[in-house]
Biopython code that builds the backbone (N, CA, C, O; Angstrom):
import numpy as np
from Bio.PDB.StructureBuilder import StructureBuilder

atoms = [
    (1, "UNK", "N", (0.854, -1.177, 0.000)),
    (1, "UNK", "CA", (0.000, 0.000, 0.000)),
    (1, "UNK", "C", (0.899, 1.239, 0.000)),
    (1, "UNK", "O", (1.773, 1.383, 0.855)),
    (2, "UNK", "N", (0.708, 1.995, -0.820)),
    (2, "UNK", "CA", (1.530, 3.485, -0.752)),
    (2, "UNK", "C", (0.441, 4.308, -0.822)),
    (2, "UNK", "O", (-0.680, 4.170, -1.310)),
    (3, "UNK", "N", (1.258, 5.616, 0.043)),
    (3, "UNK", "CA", (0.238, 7.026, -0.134)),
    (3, "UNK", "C", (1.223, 8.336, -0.720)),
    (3, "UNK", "O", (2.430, 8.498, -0.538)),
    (4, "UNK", "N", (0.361, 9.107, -1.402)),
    (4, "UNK", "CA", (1.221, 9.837, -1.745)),
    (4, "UNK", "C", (0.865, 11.586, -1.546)),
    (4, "UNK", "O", (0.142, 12.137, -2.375)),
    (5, "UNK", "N", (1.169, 11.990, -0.935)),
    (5, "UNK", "CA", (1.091, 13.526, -0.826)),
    (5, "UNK", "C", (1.464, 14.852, -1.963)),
    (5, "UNK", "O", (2.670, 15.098, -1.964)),
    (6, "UNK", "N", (0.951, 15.399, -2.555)),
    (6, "UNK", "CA", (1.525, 16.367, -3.394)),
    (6, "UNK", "C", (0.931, 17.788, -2.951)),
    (6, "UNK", "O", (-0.159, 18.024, -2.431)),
    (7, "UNK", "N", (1.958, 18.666, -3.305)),
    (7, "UNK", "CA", (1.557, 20.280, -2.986)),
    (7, "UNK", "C", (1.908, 21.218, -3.845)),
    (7, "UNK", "O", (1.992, 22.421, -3.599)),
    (8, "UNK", "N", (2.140, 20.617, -4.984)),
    (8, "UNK", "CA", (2.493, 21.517, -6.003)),
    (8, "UNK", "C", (2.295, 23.008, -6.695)),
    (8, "UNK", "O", (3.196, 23.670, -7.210)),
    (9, "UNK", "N", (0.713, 23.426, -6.570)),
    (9, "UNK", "CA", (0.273, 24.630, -6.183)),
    (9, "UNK", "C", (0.429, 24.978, -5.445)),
    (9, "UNK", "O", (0.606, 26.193, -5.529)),
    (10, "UNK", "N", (0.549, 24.300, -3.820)),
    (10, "UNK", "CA", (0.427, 25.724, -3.191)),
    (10, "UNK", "C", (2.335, 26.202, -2.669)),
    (10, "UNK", "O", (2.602, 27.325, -2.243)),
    (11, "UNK", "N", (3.610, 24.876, -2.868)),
    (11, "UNK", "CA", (4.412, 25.718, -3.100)),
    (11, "UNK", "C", (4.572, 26.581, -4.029)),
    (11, "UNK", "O", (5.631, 27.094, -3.665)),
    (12, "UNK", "N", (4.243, 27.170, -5.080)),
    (12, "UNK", "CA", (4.162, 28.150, -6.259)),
    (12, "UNK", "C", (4.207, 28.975, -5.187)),
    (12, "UNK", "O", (5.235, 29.493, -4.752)),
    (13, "UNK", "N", (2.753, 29.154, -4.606)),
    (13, "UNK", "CA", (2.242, 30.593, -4.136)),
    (13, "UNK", "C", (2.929, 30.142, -3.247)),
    (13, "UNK", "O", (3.730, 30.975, -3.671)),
    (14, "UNK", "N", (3.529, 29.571, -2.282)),
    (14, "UNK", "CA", (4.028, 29.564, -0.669)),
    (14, "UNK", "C", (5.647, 28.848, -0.834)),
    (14, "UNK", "O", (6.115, 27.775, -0.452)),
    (15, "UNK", "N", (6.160, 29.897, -1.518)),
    (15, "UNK", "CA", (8.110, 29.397, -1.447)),
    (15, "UNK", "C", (8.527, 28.841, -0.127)),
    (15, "UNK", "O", (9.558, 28.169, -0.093)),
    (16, "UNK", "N", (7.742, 29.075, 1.123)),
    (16, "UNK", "CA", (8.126, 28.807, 2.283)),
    (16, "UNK", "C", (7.295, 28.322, 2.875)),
    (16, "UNK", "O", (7.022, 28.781, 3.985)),
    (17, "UNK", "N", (6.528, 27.123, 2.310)),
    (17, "UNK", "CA", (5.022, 25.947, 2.554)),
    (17, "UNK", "C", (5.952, 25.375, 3.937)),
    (17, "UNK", "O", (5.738, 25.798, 5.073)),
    (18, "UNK", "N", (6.548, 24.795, 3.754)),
    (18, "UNK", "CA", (6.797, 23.525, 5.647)),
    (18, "UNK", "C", (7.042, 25.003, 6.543)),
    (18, "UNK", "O", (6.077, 25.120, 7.298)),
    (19, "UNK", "N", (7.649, 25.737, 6.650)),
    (19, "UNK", "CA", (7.682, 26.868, 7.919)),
    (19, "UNK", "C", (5.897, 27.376, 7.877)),
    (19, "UNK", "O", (5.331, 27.317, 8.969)),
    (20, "UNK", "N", (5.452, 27.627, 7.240)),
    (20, "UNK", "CA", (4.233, 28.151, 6.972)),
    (20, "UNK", "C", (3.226, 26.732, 7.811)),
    (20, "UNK", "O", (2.440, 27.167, 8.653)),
    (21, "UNK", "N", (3.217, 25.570, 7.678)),
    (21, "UNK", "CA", (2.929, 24.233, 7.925)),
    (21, "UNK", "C", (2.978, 24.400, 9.228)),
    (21, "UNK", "O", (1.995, 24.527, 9.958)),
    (22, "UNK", "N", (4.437, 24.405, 9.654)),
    (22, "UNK", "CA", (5.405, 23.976, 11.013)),
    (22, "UNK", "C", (4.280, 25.091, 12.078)),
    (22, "UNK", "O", (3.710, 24.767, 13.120)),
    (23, "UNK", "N", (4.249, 26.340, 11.418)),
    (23, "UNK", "CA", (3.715, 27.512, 12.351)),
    (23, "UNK", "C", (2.388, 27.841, 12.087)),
    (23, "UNK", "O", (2.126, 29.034, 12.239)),
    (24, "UNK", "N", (1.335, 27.000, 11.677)),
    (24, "UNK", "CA", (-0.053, 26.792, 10.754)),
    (24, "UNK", "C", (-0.030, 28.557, 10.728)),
    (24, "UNK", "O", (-0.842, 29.174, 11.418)),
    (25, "UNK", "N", (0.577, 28.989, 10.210)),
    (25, "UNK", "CA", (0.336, 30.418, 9.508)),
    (25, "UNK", "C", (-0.600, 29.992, 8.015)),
    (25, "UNK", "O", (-0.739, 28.939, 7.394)),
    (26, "UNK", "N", (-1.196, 31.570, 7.812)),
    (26, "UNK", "CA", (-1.874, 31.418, 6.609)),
    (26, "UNK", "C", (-1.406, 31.114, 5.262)),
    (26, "UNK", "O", (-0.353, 31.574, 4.822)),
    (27, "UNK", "N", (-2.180, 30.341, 4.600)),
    (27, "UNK", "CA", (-1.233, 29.831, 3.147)),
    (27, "UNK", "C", (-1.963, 30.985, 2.171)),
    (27, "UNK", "O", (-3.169, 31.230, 2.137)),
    (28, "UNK", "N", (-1.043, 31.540, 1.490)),
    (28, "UNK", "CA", (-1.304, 32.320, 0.223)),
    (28, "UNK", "C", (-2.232, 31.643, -1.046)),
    (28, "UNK", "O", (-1.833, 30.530, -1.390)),
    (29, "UNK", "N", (-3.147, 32.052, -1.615)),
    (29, "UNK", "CA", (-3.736, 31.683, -2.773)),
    (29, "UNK", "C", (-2.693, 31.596, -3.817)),
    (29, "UNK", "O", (-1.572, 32.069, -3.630)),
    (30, "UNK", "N", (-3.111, 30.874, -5.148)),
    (30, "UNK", "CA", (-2.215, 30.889, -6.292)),
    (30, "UNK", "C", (-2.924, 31.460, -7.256)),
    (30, "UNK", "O", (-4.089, 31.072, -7.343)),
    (31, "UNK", "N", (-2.512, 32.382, -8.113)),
    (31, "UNK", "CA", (-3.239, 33.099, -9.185)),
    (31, "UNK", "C", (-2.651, 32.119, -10.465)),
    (31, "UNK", "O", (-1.491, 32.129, -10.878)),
    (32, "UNK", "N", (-3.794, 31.257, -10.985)),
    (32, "UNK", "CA", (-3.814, 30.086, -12.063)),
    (32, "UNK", "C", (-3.742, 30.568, -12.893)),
    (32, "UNK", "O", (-3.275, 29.869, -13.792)),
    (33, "UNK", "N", (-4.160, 32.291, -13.377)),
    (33, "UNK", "CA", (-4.498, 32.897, -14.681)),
    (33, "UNK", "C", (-2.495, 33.293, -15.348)),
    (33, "UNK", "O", (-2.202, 33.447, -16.534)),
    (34, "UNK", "N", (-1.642, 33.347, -14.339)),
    (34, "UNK", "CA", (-0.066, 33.152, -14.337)),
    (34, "UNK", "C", (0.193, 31.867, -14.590)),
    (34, "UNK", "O", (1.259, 31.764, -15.197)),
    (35, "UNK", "N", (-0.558, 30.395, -14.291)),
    (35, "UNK", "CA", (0.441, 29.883, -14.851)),
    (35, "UNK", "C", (0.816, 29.282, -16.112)),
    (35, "UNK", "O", (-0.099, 29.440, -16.921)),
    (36, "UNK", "N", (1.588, 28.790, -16.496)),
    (36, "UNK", "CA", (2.571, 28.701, -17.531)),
    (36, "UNK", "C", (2.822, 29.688, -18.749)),
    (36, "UNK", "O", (2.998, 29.474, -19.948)),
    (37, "UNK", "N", (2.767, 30.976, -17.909)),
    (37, "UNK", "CA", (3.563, 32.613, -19.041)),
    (37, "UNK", "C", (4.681, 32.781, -18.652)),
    (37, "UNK", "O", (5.131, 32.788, -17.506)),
    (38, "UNK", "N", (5.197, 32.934, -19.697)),
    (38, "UNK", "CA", (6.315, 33.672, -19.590)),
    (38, "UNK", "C", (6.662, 34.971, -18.522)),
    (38, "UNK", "O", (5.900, 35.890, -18.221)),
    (39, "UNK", "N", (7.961, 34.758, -18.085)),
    (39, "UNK", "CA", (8.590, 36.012, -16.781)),
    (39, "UNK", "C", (8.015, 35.787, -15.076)),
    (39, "UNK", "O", (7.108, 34.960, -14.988)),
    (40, "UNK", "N", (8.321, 36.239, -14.165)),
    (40, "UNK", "CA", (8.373, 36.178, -13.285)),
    (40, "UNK", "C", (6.976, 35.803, -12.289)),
    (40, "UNK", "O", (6.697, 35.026, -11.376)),
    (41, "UNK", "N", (6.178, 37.102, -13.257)),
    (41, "UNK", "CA", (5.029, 36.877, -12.481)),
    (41, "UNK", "C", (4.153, 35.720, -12.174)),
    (41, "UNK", "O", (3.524, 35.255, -13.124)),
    (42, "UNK", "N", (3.952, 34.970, -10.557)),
    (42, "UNK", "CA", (3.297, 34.010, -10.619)),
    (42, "UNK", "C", (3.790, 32.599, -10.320)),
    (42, "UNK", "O", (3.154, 31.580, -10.049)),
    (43, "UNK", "N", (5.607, 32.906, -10.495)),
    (43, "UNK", "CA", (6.610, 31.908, -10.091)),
    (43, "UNK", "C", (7.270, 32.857, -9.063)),
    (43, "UNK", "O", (6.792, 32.789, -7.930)),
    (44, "UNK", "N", (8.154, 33.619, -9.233)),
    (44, "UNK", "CA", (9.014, 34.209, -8.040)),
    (44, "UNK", "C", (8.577, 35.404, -7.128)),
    (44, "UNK", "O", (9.390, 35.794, -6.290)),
    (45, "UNK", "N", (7.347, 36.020, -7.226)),
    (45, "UNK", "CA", (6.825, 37.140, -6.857)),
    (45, "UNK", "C", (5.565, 36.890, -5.845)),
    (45, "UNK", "O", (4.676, 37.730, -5.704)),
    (46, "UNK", "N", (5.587, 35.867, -5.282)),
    (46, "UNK", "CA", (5.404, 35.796, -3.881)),
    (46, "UNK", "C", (5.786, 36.065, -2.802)),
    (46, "UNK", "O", (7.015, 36.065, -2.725)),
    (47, "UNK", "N", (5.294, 36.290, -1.950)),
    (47, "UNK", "CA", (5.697, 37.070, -0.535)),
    (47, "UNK", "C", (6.191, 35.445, 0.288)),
    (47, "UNK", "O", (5.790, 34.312, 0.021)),
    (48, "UNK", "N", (7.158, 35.880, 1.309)),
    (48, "UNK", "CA", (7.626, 34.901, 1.980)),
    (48, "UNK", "C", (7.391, 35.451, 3.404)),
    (48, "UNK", "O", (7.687, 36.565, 3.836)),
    (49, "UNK", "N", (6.658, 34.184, 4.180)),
    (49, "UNK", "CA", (6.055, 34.579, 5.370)),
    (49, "UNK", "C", (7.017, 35.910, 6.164)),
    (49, "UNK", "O", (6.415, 36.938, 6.472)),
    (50, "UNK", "N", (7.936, 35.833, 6.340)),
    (50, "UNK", "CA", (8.497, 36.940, 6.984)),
    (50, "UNK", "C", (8.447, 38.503, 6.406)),
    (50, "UNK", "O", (8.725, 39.490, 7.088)),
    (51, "UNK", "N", (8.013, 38.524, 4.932)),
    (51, "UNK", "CA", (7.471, 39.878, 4.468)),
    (51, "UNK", "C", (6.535, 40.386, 4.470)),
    (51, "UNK", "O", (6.291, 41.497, 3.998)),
    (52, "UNK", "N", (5.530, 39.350, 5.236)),
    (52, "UNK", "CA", (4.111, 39.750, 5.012)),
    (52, "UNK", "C", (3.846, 40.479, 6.719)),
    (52, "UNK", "O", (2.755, 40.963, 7.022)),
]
sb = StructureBuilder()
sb.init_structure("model")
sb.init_model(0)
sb.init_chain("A")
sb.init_seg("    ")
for serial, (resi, resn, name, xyz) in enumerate(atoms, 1):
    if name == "N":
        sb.init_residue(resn, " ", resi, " ")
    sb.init_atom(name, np.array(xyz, "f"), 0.0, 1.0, " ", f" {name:<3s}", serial, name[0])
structure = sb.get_structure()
């Protein structure tokens, strides 16, 4: 029997998902209408819990 866990969206929006986890702080939404375009927006332009 295997299980398998995935979080693939919400690391996008949450670069820092297990500290965010570890400290049940709030998880950021992902804006879907960004993904797969070209440039930054939507991959690196998330806030990381300590900027918010």
């Amino acid at each position: 029997l295997n299980d398998l866990v995935a979080f693939g969206k919400l690391f996008i929006s949450n670069p820092d998902l297990p500290k965010r986890f570890e400290l049940n702080a709030n998880i950021a939404q992902w804006d879907e209408s960004t993904f797969y375009t070209p440039g930054k927006k939507g991959y690196t332009d998330y806030s990381l819990l300590t900027e918010i």
